[in-house]
N, C-alpha and C positions, 0 to 999 in steps of 0.2 A: 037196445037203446044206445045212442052215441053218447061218447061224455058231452057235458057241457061247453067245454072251451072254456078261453080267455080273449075271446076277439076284442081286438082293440084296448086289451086295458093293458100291455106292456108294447114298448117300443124298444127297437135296437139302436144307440145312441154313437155308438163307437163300435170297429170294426178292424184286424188287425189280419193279415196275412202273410209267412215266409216264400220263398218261392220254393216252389219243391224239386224234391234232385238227391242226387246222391254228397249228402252232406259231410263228407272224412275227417275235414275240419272243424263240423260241428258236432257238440251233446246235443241231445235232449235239454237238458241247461239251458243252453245257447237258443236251442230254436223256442224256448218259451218266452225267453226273457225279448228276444224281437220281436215274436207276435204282440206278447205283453205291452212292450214298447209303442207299437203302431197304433195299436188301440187307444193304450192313453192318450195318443196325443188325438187323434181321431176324435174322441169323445171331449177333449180338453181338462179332462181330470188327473189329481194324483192319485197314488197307488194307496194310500192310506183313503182316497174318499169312499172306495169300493166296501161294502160291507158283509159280502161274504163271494165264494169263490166254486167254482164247480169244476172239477179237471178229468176230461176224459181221456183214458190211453188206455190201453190193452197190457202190451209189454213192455211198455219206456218209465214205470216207475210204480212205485206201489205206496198206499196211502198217499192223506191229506201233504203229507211232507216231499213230496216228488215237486209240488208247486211254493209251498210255503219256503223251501229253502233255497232255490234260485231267485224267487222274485222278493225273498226277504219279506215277508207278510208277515206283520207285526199284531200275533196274538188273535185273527179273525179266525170265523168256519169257514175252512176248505175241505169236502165232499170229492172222491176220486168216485167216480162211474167207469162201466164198464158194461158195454152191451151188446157184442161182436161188432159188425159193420157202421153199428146204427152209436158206436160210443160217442161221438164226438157230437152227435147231433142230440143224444141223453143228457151232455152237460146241459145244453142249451134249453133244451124241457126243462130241467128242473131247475135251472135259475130263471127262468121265466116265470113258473110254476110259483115259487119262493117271492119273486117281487111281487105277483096277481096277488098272491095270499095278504098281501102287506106287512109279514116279515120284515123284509127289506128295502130298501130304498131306491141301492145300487147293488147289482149283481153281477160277476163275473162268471163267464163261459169261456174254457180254453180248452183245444183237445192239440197233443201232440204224439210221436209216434217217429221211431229212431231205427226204419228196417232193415236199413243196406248193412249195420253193424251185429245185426242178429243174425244173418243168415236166415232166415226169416223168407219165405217168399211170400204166406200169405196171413192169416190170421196166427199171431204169436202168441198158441196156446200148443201145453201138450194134453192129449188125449186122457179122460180120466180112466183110471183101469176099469175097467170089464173082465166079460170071458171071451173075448178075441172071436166075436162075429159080427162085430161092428164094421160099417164100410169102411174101405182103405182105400179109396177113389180118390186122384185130387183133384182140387178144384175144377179142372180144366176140362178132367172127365164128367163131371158133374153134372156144368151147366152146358156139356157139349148134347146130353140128351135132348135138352130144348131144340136142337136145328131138324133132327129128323122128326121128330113128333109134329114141329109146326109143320113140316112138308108135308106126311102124311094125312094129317087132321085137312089140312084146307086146300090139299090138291097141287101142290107145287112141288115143280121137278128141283132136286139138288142144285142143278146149276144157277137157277132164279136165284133159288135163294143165300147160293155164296155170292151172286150180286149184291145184295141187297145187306146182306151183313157189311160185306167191303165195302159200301155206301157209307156203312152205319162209321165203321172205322177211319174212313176219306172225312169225313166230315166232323168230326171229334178231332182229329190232326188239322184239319184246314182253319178251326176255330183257337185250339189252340198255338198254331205258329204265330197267331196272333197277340199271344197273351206272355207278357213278360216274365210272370211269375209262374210258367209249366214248368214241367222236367224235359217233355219233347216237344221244342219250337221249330218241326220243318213241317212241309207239307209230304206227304207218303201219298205216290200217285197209284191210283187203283189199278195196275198192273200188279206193282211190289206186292201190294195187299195181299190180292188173291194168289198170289208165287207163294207168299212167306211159307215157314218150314210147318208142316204137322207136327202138331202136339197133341189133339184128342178128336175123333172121330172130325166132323167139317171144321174144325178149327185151328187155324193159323196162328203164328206165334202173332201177329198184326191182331188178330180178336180179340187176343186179352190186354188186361190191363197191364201198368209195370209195378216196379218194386222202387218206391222211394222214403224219401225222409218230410216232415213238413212238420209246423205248427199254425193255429190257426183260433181267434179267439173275439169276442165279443162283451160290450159293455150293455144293460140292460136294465132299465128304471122304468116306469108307470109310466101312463100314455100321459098324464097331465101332464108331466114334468118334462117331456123328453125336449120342448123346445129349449130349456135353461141351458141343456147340454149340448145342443146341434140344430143347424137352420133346416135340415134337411133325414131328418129322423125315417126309420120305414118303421111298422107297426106291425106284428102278431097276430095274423089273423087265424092262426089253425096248427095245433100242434097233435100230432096224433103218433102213436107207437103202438103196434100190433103185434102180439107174438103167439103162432101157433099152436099146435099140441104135439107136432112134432111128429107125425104118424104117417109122412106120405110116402117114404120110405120103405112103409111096412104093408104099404095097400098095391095090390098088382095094377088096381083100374086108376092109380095115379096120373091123371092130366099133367106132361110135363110144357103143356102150352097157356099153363099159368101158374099165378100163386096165389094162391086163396088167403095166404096173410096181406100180401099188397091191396088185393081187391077190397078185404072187409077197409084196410087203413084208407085205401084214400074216399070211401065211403063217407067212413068218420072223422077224414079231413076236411072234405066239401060241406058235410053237416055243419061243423064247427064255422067253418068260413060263410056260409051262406052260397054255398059256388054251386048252380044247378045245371050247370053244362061245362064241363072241365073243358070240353075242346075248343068251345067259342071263348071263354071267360079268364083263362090261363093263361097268360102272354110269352110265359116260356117258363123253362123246367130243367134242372139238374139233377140228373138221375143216376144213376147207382148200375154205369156201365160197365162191370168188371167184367164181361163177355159182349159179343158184339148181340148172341141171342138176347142174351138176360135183358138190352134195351128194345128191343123186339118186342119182346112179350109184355114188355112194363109199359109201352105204347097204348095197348089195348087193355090191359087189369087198371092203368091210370085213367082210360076215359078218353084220349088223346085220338082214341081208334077204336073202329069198330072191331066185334070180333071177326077174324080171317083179314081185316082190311089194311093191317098197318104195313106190311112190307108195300103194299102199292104206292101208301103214303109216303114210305122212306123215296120211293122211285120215283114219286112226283117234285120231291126236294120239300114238301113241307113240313120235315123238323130242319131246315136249315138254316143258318144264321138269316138271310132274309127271306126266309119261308114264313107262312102265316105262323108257325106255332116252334121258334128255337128249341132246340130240347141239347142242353149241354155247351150254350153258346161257350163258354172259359175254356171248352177243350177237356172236359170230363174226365173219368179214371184214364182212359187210352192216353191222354197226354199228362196228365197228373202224377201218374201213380197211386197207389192207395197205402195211405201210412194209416193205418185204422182210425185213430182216436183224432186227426184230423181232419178226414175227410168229409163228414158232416159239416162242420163249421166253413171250412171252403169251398161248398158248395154255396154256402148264406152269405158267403162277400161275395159271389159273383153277383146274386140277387140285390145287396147292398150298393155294388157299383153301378149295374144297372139301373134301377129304383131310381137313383140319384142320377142319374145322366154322365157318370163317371167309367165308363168303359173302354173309353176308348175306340180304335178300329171294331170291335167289337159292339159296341152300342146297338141296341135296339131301340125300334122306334115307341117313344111314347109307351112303354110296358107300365100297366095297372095292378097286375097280380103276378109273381113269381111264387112257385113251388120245386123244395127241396125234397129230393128222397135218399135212402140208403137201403139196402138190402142187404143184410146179414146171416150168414148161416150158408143152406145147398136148398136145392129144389125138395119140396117135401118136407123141409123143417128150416125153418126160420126166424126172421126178426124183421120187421118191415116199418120203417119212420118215413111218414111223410110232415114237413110245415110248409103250409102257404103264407107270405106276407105281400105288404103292398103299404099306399101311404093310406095316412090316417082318412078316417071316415066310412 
């Protein structure tokens, strides 16, 4: 049985974004306190109207007091989360979560995340002891299984399919040179791409995502109210987080041309929403591109595509900016970076600016439903958040 949801009974009111990049002149501090900033003014409130606080990061702070002492928050609950990939989009659940309840009035969502000073290249945790038969693979080797498994399982030669990743990467850069607030504002022509150096079996350093710094934060009150606060509110239609058992790992007949936590989530996303064909009904989607595979295969566990169908899809140009179905129009992890505890929430202001007709060169036409994802964790044990919003009604 799917949960229930909260469709339509909270709205996102305010909306705050740093741009991301290698920050040496910023803390963590610094990039909360400007997300913080953007929002309030965004929303038109002060800092004292908010009544309680959610702060997702990984490795940029520990406890409630990572956010309470920069942004000086005078005596409220503030909540730190932490849920690998999916943290920053956690805050966001559970201050949603917290208003629907009617706790709250107004709630705050902020996830930030400080890598380039960590050394740090991907998720900023160390390994809990074992007895050292744990995998030592990184990332890159990981989700690099996904490219030959998809060849094999559906009949496609290697070279298709480094087309078709290099598509995936071409167009993640071509959306973000667009977008003021990426880390990488050019366009990367599909020769470089497919050149770039080896790093794990078909994958190019162009595949993966980068290593940045960001903040990213949102304001968040009951659907009644949300016009007091903004003329142009978006609403909550579907909040979902799925987390595995962790065992695919340890199974030989493991399918690495899906992920069975994404599948069951966006399941019990569309449940929630009422969305009975993600591919007609979805207007666009930011997804949790931290390999050029990983959005490959989320194409098709999303509903976006059939099974074996989505590389034709990438080849016909339909996830691209003016394709039927955008998937990543901001410019995704590839021109982002991923700061953990950020990159949920900056996937929800691309949705926000869109929603609202505020995108820019980027604009989509007339979008009805936008859906956010993150994927957390490696193939075979995970963490999978998807939220769809859109306006009210």
């Amino acid at each position: 049985m799917a949960s229930k949801g909260i469709k339509d009974r909270v709205a996102i009111v305010g909306m705050g974004c740093t741009p991301f990049g290698e920050h040496w002149d910023k803390s963590a501090d610094d990039l909360l306190i400007d997300a913080a900033t953007e929002t309030f003014q965004s929303a038109g409130v002060e800092r004292d109207a908010v009544d309680a606080y959610w702060l997702g990061t990984m490795g940029s702070g520990a406890s409630g007091m990572a956010l309470s002492e920069p942004l000086k928050i005078q005596y409220k609950p503030v909540t730190h989360v932490e849920n690998f990939c999916a943290t920053g989009s956690e805050a966001l659940r559970n201050a949603c979560y917290a208003v629907a309840s009617g706790a709250y009035d107004l709630a705050r969502a902020i996830g930030v995340e400080k890598l380039k000073d960590s050394g740090f290249s991907g998720l900023v945790v160390s390994g809990m002891a074992d007895d050292g038969t744990a995998s030592t693979m990184t990332a890159p080797a990981m989700f690099s299984l996904l490219a030959p498994a998809y060849c094999k399982k559906y009949g496609l030669d290697e070279e298709t399919l480094k087309d078709v990743l290099s598509r995936i990467a071409y167009k993640n850069h071509l959306n973000g040179a667009k977008n003021p607030k990426a880390q990488y504002r050019r366009e990367v022509p599909m020769d470089a791409i497919k050149a770039s150096p080896q790093v794990a079996g078909m994958l190019g350093i162009m595949d993966c995502s980068g290593v940045s710094d960001g903040a990213a934060a949102a304001i968040i009150c009951r659907a009644e109210d949300a016009h007091r606060y903004n003329d142009h509110p978006i609403f909550v239609k579907a909040l979902s987080c799925i987390v595995g058992p962790a065992e695919g790992h340890k199974r030989q007949e493991y399918d690495f041309t899906s992920f069975p936590e994404v599948v069951a989530n966006g399941k019990d996303a569309y449940e929630q929403a009422g969305v009975k064909d993600p591919r007609s009904e979805i207007s666009m989607a930011e997804v949790h591109d931290c390999f050029t595979p990983t959005e490959l295969v989320l194409m098709e566990d999303l509903g976006f595509s059939a099974r074996g169908e989505a590389w034709k899809d990438v080849l016909d140009g339909r996830f691209e900016l003016k394709g039927p179905q955008p998937i990543n129009p901001d410019g995704g992890l590839k021109s982002f970076g991923h700061p953990i505890g950020a990159s949920g929430l900056r996937m929800m202001y691309e949705m926000w600016l869109q929603l609202r007709g505020e995108a820019g060169e980027r604009q989509i036409k007339d979008p009805k439903l936008g859906l956010t994802h993150n994927l957390g964790g490696q193939p075979g044990r995970c963490v999978s958040f998807a939220a769809i919003v859109g306006e009210s009604g």
